[in-house]
Every structure is written in C-alpha cells, then in structure tokens.
C-alpha positions in Angstrom: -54.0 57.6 53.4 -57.0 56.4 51.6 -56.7 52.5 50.5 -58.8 53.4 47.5 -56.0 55.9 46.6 -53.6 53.2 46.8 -55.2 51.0 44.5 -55.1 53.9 41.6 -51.2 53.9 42.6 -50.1 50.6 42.0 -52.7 50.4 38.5 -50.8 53.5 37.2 -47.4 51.7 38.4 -48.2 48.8 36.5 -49.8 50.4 33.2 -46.9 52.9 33.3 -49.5 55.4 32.5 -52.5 57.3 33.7 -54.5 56.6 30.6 -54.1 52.9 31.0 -54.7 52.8 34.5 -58.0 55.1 34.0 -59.4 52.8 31.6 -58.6 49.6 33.8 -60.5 51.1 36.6 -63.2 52.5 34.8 -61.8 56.1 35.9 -61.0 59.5 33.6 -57.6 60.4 33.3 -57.9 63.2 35.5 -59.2 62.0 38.2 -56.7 59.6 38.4 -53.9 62.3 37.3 -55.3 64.3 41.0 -55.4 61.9 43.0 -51.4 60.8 42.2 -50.6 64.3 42.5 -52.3 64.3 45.6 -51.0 61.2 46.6 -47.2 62.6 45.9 -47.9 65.8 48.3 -49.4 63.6 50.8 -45.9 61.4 50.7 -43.6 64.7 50.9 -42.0 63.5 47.3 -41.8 62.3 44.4 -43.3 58.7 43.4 -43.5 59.1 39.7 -40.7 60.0 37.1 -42.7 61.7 34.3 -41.4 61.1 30.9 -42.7 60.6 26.8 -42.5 57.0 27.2 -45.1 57.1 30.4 -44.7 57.2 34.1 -41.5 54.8 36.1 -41.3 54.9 40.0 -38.8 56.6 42.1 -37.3 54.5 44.5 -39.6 55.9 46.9 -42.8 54.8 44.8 -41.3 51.7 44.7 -41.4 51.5 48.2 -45.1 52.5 48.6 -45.9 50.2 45.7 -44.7 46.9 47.8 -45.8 48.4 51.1 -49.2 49.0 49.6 -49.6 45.8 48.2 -49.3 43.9 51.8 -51.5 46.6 52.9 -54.2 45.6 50.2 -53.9 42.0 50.7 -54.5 42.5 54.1 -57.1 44.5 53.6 -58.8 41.7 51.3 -58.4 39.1 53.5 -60.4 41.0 56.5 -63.1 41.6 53.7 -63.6 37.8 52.8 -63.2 36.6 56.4 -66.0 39.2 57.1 -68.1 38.0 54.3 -67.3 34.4 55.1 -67.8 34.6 58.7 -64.9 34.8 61.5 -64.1 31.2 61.4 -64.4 30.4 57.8 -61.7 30.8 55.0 -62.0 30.2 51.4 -59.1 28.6 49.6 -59.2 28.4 45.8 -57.2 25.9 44.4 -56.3 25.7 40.8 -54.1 23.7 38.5 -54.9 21.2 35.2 -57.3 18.8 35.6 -55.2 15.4 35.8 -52.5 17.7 38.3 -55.6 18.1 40.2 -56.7 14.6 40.5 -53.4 13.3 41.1 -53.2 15.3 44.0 -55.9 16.2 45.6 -56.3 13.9 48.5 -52.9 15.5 49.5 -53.9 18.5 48.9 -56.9 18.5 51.0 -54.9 16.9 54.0 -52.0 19.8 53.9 -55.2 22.0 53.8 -57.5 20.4 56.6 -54.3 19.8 58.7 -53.7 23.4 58.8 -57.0 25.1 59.0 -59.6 22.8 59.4 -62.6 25.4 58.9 -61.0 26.1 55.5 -63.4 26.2 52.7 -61.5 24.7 49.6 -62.8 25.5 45.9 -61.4 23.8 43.1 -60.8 25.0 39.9 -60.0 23.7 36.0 -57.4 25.3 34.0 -55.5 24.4 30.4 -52.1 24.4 31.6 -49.5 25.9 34.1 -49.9 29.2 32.2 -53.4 29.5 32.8 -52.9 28.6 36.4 -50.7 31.7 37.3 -52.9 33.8 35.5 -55.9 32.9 37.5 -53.7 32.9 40.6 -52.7 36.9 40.0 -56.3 37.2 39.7 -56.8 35.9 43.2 -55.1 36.6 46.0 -56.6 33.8 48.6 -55.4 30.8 46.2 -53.2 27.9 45.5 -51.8 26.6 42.3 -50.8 23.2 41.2 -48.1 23.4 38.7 -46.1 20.9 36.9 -42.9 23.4 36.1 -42.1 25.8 39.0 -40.5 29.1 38.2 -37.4 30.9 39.4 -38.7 32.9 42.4 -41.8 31.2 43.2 -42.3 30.1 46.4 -43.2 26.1 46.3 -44.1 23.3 47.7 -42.9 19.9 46.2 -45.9 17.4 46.0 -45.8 13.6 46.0 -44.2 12.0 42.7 -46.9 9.8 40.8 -45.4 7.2 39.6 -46.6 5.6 36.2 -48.0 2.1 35.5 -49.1 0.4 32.0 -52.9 -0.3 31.9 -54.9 -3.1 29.7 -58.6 -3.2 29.5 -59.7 -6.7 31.0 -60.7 -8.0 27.9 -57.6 -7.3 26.1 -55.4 -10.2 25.0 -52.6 -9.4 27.0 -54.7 -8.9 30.4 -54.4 -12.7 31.1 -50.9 -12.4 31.5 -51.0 -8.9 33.1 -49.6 -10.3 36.6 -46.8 -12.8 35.0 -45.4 -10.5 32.6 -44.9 -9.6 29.1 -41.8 -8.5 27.3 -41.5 -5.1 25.8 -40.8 -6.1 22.2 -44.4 -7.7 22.9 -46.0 -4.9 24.1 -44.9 -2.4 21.5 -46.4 -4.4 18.5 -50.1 -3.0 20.9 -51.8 -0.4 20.0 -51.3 2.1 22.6 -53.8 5.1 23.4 -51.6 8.6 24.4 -52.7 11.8 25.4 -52.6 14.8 22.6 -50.1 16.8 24.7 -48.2 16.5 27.9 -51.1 17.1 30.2 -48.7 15.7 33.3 -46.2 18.9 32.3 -43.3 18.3 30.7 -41.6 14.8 30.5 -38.2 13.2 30.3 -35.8 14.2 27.2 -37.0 11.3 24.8 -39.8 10.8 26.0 -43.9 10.6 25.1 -46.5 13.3 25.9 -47.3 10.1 28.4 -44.1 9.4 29.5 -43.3 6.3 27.8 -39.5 5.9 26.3 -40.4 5.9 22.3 -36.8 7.0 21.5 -35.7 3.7 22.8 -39.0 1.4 22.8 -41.1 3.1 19.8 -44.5 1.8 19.7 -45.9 0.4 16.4 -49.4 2.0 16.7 -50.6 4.8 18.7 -54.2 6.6 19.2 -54.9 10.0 20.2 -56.7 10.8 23.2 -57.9 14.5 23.0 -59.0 13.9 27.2 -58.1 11.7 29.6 -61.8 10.5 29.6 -61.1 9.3 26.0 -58.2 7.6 27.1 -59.8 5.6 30.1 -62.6 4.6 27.5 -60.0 3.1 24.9 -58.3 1.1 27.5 -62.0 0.1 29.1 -63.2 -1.1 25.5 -59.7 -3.3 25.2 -59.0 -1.2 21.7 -55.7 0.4 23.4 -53.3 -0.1 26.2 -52.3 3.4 28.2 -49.0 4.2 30.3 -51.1 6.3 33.2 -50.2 7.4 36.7 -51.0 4.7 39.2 -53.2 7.0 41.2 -55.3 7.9 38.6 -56.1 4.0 37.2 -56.8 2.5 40.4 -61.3 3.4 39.4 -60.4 2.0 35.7 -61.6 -1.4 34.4 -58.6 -2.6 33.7 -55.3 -4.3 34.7 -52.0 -3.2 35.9 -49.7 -4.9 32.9 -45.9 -6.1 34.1 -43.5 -4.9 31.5 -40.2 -7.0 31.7 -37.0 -5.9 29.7 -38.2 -2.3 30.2 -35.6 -0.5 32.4 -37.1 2.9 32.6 -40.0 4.5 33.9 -42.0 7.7 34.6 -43.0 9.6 37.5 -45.4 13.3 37.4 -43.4 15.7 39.4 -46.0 18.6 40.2 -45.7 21.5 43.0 -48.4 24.0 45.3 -47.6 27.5 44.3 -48.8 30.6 46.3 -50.7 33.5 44.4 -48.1 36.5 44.3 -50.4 38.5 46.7 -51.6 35.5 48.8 -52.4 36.5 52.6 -50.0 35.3 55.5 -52.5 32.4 56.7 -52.0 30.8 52.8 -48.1 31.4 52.9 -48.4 29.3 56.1 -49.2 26.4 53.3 -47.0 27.0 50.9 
C-alpha cells in the first residue's frame, strides 16, 4: 500500500470530494478518481459513500483515514530525523508574541529536559487562532495558547502574575516601594494594550487585566504593541499593569497599590499539533 496513495485518501476525505482534493494536490480529477478506486479494491471494500452532495467515509474508511494518519506522521518524522541527522530534532514552537516571552525559559527547560539535542524554532503568531492553524500545518510542533479547547491535549504553564509599572522619572516612582492608594493611582494616566494580547481576562476586567468595573481609570493610552507600551512607561507619560516577568528589563519601578484587593494572573498552556509524532506527545 503506497503511502503516496494514502495521502490522496485522506485529502479526498477531508475535501469530501475528488475535485477538491485534485486541486489541493495539484492532481486531475481522474487520476485521483483511480487511484481511490484502486485504493477500495486493494482494501476488499468500500471506503467511500458516493452521493450528489460529494463523497462520506464508510466506517471502514474511517478506519484507514486514522490509521493512515499515524502512519504518515511516522513517516514524516523518519523524513526530518533523516534530514536533520539521527540525533537532531526540530521543535517548532508557536504562540503570540507576549505568550511566548512569558514563557519561554520554561519552555526551553521542559524541552532541553526531555531531549536535549532538540532543535527549538520559535515562531510569532496574532492570536490563539493563528496558532492552531500553523500547528495543523506542522506536525513536529508546539503551541502556546491562552484558551485551551475541549479535546486538546495540554499542558498547564506557570501563571504570570501581574504587577503595576511607573517609569523612574514619574511622580509616583518615589513612593513606588511605600505605597500609594488606588484612588491615587486612578487619577494617572495609564498606557493599556489595544486588545487582550494575554488571552482573555477576568469578567470586568481590562484588555490588561486591571479591574476598571470597580477601579475605572480617569485616562488611558493605547498601546498598539507591547514595545509602545514599555516606551510610554520608560518616558514617565503612562503607568502600565504588566506581567512581572516581562518588566523585570524595563526602566521602571514596581508601584505598591494599597486598597486594591484584586489582581491578575496570564493563564497560558503547551498544545500538541493534531498530528504531532510520539517523541512531542512525550512533552505535551
């Protein structure tokens, strides 16, 4: 049973037609429309039901379709470990930019830990949606999400907790370590990002995580990056509720908030790819 064959299998399983499928792999029609029919006669029955609205499996091409697609992720994996050389392995690891630098020193000790030939490759995305796209898109790969989903496999990363920031020059960094009182600090302008780049946030809350149902802030910037928020708080025009983690580089002080009760924390997880080999399913 060809392994090429088997790609063409599960692309018409997906599509739910051959004219889909021969387009996504740059195939005609009936080439494609053979080789299932071959496919079929090689299996002893049917894998396809054939009707106007396109082609559904038969319990029995359901079965292939899962067995195949272990088969093909194995098959991959030998591929890259060949290309990569028998002690190397490649791990991509995407996920938003500030999920990322939250948590990459903890990613790259679960990694190391592990496999400590392991190649790790980070890349940028918008948002948890664009993650999981890029992660069905490659199988050897790791996602870091801020919402995890149903039946996804996950692995709970450390919470960040959050901290309010003040540029050293600002004129409530003198009193940073004593303390200042809310009502204070609300009457500050405060910097925020432009949407919840942390994923999503207590009911009530901020796209930064600050309580403005119960301490609304009287002015409040936008920060299209978190590059443009660092540089408001650096030039003392803006004070910024940030994860901890993330301000330690910044030019600024850590500002005690008294009469504040609540605070934030960025729950994120590691998320497989839905085809990810066994040695990444080891990680996650």
């Amino acid at each position: 049973m060809e392994t090429e064959r088997l790609r063409w299998f599960i692309a018409v399983a997906r599509t739910g037609g051959i004219r889909d499928a021969a387009a996504g792999l740059r195939l005609s029609p009936g080439t494609v429309s053979k080789a299932m029919t071959e496919l079929e006669s090689d299996m002893g029955q049917r894998l396809f039901v054939r009707s106007r609205r396109g082609f559904s499996l038969t319990e029995a091409g359901t079965f292939l379709r899962d067995q195949a697609s272990q088969l093909l992720t194995v098959e991959r994996e030998i591929r890259e470990q060949l290309k990569l050389g028998a002690t190397s392995r490649r791990l991509l690891v995407f996920g938003s930019e500030p999920l990322i630098a939250l948590h990459m020193t903890e990613l790259v000790r679960l990694a190391y830990q592990r496999f400590p030939d392991v190649l790790l490759q980070v890349r940028a995305t918008r948002d948890d949606a664009a993650t999981r796209t890029a992660l069905s898109e490659e199988p050897a790969s790791v996602g870091v999400v801020a919402e995890v989903g149903r039946v996804e496999a996950a692995r709970a990363l450390a919470a960040a907790p959050f901290g309010t920031y003040v540029g050293l020059g600002h004129p409530l960094a003198r009193r940073a370590a004593e303390g200042v009182p809310v009502a204070e600090v609300q009457e500050h302008a405060f910097v925020v990002p432009e949407r919840e780049v942390f994923g999503t946030m207590a009911e009530g809350a901020s796209a930064d995580g600050w309580r403005d149902d119960k301490f609304p802030r009287k002015k409040r910037l936008g920060g299209p990056t978190l590059a443009l928020v660092f540089a408001y708080v650096e030039a003392n025009h803006a004070i910024a509720y940030l994860p901890i983690k993330l301000a330690k580089d910044l030019r600024a002080r850590r500002l005690k908030v008294t009469g504040c009760p609540y605070s934030c924390t960025c729950e994120a997880s590691l998320v497989r790819a839905p085809a990810a080999p066994g040695w990444i399913r080891q990680l996650v």
